[in-house]
MDTraj code that builds the backbone (N, CA, C; nanometers):
import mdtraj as md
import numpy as np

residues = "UNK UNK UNK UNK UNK UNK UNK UNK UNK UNK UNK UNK UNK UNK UNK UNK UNK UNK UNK UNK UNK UNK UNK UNK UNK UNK UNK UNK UNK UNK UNK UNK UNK UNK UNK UNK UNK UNK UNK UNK UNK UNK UNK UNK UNK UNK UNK UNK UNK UNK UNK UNK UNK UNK UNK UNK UNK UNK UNK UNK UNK UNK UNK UNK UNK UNK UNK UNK UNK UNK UNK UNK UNK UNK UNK UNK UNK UNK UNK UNK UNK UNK UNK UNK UNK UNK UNK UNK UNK UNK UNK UNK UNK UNK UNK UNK UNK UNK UNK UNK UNK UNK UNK UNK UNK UNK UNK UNK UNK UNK UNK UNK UNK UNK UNK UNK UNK UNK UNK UNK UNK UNK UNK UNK UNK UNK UNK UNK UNK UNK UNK UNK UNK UNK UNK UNK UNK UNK UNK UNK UNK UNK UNK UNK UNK UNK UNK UNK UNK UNK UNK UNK UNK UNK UNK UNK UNK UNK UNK UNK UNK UNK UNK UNK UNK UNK UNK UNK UNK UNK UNK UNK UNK UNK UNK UNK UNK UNK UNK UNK UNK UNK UNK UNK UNK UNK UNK UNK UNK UNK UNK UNK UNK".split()
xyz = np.array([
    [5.3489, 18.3859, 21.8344],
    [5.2440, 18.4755, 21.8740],
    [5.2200, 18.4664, 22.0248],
    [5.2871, 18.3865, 22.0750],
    [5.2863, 18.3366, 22.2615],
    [5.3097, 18.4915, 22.2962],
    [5.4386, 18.5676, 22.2347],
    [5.4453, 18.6082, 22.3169],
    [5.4412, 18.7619, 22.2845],
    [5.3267, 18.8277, 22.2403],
    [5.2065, 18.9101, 22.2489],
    [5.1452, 18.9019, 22.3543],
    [5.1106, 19.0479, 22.3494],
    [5.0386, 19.0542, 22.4730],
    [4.8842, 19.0496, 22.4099],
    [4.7852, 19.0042, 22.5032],
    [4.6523, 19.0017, 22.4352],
    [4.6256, 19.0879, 22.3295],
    [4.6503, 19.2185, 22.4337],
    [4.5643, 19.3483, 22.2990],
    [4.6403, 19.3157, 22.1775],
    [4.7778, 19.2871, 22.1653],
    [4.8076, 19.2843, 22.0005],
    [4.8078, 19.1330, 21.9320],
    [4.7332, 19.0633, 22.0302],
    [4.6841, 18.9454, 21.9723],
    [4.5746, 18.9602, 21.9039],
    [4.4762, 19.0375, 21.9521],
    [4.3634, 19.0986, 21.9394],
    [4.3421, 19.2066, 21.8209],
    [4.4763, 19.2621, 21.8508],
    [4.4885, 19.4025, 21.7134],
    [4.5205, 19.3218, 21.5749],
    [4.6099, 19.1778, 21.6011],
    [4.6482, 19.0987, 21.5093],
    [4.5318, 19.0250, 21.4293],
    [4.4282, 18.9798, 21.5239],
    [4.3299, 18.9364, 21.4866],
    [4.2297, 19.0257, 21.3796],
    [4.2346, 19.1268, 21.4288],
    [4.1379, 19.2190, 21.3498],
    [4.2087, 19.2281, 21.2412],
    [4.3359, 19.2575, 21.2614],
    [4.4141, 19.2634, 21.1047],
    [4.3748, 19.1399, 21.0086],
    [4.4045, 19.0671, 21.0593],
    [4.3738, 18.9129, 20.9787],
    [4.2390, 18.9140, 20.9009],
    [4.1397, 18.9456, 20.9707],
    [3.9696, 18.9452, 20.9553],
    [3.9908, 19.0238, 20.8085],
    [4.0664, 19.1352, 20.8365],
    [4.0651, 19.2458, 20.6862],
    [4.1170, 19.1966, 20.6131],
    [4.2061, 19.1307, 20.5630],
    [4.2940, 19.0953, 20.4537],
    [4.2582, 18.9579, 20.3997],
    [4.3404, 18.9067, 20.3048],
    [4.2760, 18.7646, 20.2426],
    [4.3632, 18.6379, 20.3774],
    [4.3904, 18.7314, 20.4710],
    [4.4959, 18.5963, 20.5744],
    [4.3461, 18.5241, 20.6382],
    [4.2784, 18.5913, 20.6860],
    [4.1185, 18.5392, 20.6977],
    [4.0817, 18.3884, 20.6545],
    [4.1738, 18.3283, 20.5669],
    [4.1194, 18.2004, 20.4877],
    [4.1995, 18.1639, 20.5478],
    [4.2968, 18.1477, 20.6426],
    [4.3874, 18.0270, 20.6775],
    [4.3523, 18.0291, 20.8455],
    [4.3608, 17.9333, 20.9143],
    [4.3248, 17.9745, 21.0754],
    [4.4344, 17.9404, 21.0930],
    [4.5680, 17.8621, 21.0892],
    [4.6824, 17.8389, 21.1129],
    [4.7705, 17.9358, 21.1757],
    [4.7409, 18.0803, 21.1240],
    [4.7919, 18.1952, 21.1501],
    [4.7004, 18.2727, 21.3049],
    [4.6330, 18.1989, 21.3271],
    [4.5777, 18.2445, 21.4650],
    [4.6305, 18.1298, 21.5996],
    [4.7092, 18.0263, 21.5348],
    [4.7737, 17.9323, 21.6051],
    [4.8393, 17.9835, 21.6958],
    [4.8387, 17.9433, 21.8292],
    [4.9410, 17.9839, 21.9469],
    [5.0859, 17.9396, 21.9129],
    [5.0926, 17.8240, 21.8170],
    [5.1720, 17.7506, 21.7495],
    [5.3451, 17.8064, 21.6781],
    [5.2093, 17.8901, 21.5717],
    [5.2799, 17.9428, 21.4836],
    [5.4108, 18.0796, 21.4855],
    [5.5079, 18.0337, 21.4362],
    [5.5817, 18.1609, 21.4304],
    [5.6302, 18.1440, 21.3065],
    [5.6055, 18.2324, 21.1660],
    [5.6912, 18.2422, 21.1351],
    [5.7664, 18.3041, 21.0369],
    [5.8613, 18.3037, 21.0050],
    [6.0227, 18.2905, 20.9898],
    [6.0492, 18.3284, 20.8011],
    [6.0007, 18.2646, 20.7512],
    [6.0160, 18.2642, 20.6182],
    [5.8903, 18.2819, 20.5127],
    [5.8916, 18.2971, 20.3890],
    [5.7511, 18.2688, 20.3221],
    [5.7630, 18.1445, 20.2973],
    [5.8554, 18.0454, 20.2730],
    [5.8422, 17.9182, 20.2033],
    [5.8020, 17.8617, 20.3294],
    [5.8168, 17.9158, 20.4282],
    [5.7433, 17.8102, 20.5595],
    [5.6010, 17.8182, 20.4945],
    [5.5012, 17.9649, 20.5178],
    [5.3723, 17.9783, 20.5319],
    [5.2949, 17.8590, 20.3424],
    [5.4465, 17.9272, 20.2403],
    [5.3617, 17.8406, 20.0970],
    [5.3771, 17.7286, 20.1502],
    [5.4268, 17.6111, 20.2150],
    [5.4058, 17.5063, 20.2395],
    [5.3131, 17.4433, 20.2655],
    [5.1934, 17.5424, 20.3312],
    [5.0792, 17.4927, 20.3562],
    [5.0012, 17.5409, 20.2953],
    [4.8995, 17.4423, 20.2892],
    [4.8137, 17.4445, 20.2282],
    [4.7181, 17.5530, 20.1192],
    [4.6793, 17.6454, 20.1919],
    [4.6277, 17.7673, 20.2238],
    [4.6722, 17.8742, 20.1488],
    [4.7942, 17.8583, 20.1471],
    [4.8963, 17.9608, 20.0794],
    [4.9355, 17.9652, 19.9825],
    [4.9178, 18.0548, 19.8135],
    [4.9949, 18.0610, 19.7415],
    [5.1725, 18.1012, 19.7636],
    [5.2420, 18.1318, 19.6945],
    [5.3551, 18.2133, 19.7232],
    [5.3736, 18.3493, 19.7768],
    [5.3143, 18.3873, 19.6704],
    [5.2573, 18.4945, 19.6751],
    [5.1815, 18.5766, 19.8172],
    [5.0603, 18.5286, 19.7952],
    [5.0016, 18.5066, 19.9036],
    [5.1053, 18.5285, 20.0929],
    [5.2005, 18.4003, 20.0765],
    [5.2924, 18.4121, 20.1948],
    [5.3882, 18.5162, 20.2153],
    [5.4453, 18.5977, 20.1051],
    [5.5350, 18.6570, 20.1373],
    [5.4301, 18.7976, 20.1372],
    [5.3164, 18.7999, 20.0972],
    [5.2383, 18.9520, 20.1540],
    [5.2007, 18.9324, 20.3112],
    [5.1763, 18.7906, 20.3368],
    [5.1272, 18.7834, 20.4845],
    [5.2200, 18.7788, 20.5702],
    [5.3455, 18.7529, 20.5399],
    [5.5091, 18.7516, 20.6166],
    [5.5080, 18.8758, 20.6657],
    [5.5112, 18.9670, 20.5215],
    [5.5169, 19.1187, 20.5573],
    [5.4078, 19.2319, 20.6260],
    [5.2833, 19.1431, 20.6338],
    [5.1884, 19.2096, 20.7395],
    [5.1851, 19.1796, 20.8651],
    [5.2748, 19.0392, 20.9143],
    [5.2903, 18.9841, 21.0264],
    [5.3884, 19.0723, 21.0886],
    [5.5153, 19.0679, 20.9872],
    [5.6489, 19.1557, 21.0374],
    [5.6127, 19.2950, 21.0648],
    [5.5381, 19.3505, 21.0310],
    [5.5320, 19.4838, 21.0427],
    [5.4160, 19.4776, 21.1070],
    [5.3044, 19.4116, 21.1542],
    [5.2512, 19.4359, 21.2485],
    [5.3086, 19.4144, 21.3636],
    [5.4102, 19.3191, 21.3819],
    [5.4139, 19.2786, 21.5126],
    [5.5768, 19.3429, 21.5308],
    [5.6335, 19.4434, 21.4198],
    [5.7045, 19.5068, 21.4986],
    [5.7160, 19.6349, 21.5326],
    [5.5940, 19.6872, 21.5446],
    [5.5235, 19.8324, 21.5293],
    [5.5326, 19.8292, 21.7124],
    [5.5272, 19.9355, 21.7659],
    [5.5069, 19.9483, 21.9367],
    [5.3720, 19.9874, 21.9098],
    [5.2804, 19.9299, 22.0120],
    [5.1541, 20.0207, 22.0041],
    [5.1730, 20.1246, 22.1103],
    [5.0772, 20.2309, 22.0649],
    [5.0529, 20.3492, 22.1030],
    [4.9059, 20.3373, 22.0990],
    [4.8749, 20.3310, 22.2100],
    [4.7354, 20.2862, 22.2238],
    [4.6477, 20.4453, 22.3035],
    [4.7614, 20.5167, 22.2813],
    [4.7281, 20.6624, 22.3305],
    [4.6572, 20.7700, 22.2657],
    [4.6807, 20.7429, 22.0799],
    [4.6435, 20.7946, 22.0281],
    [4.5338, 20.6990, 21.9294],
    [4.4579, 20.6193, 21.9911],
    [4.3146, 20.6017, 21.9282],
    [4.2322, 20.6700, 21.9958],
    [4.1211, 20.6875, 21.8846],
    [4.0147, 20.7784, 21.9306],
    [3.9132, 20.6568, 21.9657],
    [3.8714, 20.7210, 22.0998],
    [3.7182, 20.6432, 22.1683],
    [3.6426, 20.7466, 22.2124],
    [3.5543, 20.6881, 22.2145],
    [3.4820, 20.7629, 22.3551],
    [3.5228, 20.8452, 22.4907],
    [3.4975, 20.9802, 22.5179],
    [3.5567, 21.0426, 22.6141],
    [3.4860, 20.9697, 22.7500],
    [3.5527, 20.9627, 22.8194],
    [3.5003, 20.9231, 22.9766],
    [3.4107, 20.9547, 23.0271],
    [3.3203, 20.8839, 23.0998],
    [3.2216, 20.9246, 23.1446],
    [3.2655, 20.9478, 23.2988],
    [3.2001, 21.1055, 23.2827],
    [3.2213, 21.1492, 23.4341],
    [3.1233, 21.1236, 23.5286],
    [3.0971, 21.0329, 23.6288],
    [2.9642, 20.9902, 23.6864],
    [2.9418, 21.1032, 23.7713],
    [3.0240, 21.1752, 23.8154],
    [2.9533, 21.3264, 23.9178],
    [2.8753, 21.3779, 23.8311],
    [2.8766, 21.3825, 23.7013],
    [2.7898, 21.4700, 23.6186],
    [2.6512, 21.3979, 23.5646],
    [2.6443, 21.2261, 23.6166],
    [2.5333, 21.2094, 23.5526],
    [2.3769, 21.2528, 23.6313],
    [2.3084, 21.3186, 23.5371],
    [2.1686, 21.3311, 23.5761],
    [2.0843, 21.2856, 23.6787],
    [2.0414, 21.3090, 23.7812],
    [1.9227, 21.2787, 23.8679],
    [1.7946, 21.2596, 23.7442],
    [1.6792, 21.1104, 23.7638],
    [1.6378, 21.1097, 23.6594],
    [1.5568, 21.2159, 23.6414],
    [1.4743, 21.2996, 23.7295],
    [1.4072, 21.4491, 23.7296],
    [1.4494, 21.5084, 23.6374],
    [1.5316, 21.5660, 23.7000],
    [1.6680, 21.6699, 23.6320],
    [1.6689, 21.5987, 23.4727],
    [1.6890, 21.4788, 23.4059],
    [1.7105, 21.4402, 23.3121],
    [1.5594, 21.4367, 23.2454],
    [1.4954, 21.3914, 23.2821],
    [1.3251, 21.4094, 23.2258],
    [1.2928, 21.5439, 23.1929],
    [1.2826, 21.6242, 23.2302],
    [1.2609, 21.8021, 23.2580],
    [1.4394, 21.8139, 23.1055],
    [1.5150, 21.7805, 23.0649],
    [1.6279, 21.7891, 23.0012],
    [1.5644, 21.7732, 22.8316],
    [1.5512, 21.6114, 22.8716],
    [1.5357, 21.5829, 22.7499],
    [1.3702, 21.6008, 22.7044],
    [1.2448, 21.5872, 22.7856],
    [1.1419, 21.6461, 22.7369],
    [1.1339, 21.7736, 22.6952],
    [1.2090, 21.8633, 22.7475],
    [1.2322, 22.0256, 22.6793],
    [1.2889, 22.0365, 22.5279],
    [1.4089, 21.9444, 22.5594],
    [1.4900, 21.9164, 22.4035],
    [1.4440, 21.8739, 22.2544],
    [1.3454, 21.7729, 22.3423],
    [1.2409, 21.6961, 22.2243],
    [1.1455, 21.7793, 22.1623],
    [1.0620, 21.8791, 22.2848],
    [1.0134, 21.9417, 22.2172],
    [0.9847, 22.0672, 22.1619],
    [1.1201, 22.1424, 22.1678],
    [1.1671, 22.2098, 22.1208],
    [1.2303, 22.1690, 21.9584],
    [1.2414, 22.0489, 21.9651],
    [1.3014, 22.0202, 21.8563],
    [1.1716, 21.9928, 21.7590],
    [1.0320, 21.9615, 21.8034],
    [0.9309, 21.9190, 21.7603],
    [0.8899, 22.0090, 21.6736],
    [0.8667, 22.1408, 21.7639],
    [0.8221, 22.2981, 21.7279],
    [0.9633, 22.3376, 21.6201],
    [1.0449, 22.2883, 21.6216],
    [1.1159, 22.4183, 21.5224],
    [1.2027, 22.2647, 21.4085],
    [1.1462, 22.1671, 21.4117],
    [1.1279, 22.0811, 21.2760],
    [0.9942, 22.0794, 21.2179],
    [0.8857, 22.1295, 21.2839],
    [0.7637, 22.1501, 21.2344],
    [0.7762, 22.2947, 21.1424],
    [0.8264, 22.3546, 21.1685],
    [0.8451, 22.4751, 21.1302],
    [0.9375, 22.4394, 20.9999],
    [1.0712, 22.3758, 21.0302],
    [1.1179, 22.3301, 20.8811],
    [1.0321, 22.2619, 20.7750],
    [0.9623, 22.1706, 20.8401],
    [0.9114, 22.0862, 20.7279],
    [0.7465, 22.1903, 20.6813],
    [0.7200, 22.2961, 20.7047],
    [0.6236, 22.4065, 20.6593],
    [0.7048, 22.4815, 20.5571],
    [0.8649, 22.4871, 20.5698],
    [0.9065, 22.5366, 20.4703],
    [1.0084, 22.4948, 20.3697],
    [0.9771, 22.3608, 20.3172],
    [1.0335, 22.2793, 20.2612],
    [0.9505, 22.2176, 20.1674],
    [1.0072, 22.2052, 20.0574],
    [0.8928, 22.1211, 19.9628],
    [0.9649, 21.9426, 19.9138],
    [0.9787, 21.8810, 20.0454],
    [0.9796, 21.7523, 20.0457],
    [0.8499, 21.6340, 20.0243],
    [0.8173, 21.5759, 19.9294],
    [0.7313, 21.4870, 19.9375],
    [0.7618, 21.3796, 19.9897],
    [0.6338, 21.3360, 20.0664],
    [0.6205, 21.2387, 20.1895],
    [0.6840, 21.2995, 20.3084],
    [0.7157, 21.4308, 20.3177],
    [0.7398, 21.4588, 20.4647],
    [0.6243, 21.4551, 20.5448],
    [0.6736, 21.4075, 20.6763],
    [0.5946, 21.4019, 20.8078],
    [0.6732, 21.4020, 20.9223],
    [0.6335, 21.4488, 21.0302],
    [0.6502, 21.4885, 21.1582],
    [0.5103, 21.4315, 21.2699],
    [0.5847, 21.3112, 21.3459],
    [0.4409, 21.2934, 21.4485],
    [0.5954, 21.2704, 21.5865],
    [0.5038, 21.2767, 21.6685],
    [0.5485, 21.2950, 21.8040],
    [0.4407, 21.1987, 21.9042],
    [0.5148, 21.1181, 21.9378],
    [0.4022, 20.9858, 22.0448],
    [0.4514, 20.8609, 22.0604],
    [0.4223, 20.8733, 22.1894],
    [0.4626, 20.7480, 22.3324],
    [0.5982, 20.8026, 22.2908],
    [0.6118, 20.8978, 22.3646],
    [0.7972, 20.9696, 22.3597],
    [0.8888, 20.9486, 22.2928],
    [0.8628, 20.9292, 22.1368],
    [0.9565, 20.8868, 22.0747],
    [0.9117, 20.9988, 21.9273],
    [1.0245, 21.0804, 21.8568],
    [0.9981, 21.1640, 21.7728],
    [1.0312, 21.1085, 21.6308],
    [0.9293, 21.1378, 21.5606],
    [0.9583, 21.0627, 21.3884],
    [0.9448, 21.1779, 21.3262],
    [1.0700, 21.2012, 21.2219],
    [1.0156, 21.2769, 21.1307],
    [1.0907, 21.1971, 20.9823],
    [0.9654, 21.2083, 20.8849],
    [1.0242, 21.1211, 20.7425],
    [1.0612, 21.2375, 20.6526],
    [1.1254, 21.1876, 20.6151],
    [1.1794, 21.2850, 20.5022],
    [1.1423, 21.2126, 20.2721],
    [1.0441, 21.1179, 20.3314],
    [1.0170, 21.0897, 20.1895],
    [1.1108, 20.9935, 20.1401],
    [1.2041, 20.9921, 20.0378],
    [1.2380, 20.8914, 19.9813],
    [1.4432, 20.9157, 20.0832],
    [1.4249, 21.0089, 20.1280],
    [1.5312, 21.0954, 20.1928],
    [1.5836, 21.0043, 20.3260],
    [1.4712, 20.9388, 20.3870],
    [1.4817, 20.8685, 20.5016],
    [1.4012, 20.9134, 20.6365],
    [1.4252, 20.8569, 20.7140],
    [1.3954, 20.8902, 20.8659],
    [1.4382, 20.8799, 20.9544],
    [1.4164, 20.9954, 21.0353],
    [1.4737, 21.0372, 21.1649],
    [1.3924, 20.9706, 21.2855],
    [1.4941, 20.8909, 21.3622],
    [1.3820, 20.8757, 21.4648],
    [1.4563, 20.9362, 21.6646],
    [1.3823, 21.0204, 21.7395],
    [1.4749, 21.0854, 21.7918],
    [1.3675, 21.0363, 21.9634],
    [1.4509, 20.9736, 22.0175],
    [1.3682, 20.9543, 22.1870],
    [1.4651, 20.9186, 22.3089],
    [1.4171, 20.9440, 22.4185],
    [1.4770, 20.9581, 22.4955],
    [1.5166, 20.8209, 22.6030],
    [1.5742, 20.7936, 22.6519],
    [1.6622, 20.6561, 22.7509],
    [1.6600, 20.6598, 22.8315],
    [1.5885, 20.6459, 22.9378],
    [1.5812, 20.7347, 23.0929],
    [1.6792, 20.6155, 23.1385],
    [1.6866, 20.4674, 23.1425],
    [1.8041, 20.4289, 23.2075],
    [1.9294, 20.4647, 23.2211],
    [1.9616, 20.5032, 23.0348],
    [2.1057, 20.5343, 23.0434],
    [2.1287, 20.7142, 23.0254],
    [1.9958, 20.7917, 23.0525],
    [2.0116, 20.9456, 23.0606],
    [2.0914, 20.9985, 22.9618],
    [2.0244, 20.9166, 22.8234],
    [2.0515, 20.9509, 22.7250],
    [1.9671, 20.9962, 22.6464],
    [1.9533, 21.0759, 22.5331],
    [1.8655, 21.0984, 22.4071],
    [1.9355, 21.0273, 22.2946],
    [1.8829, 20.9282, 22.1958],
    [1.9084, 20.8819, 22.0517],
    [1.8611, 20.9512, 21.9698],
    [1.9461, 20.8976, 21.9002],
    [1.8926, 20.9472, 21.7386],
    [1.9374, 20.8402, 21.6262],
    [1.8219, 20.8527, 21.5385],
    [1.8643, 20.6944, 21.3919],
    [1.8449, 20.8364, 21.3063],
    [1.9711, 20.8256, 21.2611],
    [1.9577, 20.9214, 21.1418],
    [1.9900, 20.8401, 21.0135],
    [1.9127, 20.8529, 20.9137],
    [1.9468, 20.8187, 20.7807],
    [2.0874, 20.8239, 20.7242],
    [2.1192, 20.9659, 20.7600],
    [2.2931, 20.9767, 20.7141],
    [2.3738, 20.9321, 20.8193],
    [2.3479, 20.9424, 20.9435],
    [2.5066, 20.9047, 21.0437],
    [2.4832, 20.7807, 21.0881],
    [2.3769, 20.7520, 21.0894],
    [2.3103, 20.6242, 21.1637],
    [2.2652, 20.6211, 21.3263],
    [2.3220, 20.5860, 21.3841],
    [2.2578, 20.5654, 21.5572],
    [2.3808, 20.6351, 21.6256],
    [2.2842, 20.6847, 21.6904],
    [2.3863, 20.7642, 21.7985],
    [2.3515, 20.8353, 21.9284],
    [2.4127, 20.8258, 22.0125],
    [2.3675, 20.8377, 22.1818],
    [2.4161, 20.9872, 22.2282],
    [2.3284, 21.0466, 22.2842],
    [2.3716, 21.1740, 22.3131],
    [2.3819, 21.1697, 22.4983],
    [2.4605, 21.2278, 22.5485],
    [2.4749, 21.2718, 22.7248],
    [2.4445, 21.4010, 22.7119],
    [2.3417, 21.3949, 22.8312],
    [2.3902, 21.5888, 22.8617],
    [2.4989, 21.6273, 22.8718],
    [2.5920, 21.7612, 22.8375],
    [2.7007, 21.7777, 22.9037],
    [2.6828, 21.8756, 22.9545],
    [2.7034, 21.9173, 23.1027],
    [2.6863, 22.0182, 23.1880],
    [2.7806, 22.1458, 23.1169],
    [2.9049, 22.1144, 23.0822],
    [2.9548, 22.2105, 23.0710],
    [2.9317, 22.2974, 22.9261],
    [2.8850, 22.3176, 22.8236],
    [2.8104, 22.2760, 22.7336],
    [2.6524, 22.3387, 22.7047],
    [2.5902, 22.2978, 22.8071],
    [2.4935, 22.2291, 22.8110],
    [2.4007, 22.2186, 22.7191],
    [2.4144, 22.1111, 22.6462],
    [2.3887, 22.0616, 22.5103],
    [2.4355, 21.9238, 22.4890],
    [2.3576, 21.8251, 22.4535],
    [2.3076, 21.7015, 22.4187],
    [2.4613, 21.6660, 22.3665],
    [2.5640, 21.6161, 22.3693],
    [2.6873, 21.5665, 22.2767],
    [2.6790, 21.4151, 22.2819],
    [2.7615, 21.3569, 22.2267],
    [2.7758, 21.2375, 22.1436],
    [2.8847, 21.2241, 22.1838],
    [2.9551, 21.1048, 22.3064],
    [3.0700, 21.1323, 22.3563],
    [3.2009, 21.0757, 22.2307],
    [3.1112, 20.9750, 22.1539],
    [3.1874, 20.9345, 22.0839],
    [3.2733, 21.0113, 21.9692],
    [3.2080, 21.1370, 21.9330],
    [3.2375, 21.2273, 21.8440],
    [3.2711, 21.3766, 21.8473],
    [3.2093, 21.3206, 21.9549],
    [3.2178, 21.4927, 22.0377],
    [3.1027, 21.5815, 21.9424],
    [2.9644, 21.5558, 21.8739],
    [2.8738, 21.6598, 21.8157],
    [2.7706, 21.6570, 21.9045],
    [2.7699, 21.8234, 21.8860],
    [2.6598, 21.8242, 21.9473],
    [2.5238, 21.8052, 21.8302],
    [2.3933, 21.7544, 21.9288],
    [2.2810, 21.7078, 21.8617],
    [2.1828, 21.8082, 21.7734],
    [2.1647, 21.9191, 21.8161],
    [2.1404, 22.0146, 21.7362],
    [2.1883, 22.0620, 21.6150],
    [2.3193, 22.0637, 21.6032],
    [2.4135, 22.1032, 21.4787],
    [2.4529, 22.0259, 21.4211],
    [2.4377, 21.8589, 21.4877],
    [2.4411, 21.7270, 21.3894],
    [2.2968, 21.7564, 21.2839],
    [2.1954, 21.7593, 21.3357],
    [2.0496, 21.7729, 21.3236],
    [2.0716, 21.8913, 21.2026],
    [2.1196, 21.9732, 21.2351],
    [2.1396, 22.1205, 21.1670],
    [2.2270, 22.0683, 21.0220],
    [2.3155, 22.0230, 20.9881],
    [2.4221, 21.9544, 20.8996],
    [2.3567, 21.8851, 20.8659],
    [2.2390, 21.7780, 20.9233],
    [2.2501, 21.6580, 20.8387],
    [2.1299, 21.7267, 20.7007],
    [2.0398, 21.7993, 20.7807],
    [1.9130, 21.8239, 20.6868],
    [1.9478, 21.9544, 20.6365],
    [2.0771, 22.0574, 20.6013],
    [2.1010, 22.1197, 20.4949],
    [2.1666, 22.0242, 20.4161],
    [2.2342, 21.9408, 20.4085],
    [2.2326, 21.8214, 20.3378],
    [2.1847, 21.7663, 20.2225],
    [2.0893, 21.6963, 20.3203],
    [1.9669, 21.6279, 20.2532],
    [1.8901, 21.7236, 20.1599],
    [1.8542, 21.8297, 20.2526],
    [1.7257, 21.9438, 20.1711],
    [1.8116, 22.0223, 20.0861],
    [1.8863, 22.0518, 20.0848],
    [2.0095, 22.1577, 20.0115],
    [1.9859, 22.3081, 20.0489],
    [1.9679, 22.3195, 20.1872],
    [1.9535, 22.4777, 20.2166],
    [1.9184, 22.4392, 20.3480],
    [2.0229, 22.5767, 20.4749],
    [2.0430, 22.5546, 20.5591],
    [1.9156, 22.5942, 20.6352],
    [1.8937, 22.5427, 20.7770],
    [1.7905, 22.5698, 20.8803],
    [1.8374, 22.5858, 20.9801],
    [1.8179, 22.6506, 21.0444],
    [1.8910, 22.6819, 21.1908],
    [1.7838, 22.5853, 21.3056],
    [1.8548, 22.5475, 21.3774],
    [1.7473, 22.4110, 21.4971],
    [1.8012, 22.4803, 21.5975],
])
top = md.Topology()
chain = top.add_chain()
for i, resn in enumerate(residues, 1):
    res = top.add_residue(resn, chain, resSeq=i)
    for name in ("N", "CA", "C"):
        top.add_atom(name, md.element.get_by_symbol(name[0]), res)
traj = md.Trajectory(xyz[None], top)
């Protein structure tokens, strides 16, 4: 394993974490290479069995090329485009409450019990009853808007100039039509946000 380069020491590692190889640390050895299954059943750790599935996740992990081109991350952050905090305050206070006024308006025409909608110290709640809650506020350090959604979970929105609409660099959604999807969903009938 010397002679890996970090990242697929690293990609190796994560592999390990997933599978039952996790129970042996031997296999994270700078040590180790190896070669056969009757090497790995020798120790301890290892049924037979066991060694010749982990032989064959070793061999084929480590003789795969990575292509580290085609994982999906996060798109780049372009710093010419980030927000003056003005410019970003005046952004996301418009967004919020716009979103305030026309989820108030959903939840008038919805027959969810325990719904509520409050808005205070800049941070937006709306419950949805046994359904969950939304909680939606704004980041002035990182000139972001969040959101905890019940169904997607946490997630960071940028302005995008080009766009201009709240996205999620990680996913590329925009926040409105996430918002829009998640609660025809939940409610079973669509709302336009």
């Amino acid at each position: 394993m010397n002679s890996l380069s970090s990242s697929s020491r690293f990609l190796l590692r994560r592999l390990l974490k997933t599978t039952s190889l996790r129970t042996n640390p031997l296999l994270l050895s700078p040590s180790l290479h190896p070669s056969k299954a009757s090497d790995l059943a020798d120790r301890r750790y290892f049924s037979p069995t066991e060694a010749s599935r982990s032989l064959a996740i070793f061999r084929v992990f480590c003789s795969r090329s990575l292509n580290l081109d085609d994982v999906q991350g996060p798109s780049p952050i372009d710093y010419h485009s980030i927000l003056q905090e003005d410019e970003f305050h005046n952004l996301a206070d418009g967004t919020i409450q716009d979103l305030l006024e026309k989820l108030e308006e959903f939840g008038d025409g919805v027959q969810i019990d325990g719904f509520d909608i409050d808005y205070g110290n800049q941070v937006l709640t709306m419950k949805l009853g046994n359904s969950g809650t939304y909680v939606i506020n704004k980041q002035t350090p990182n000139r972001q808007i969040w959101l905890s959604s019940p169904v997607s979970g946490p997630s960071r929105f940028d302005w995008d100039r080009t766009n201009q609409a709240w996205v999620y660099r990680r996913t590329k959604e925009n926040l409105l039509k996430l918002l829009e999807n998640e609660l025809e969903q939940l409610c079973g009938y669509p709302h336009p946000i």
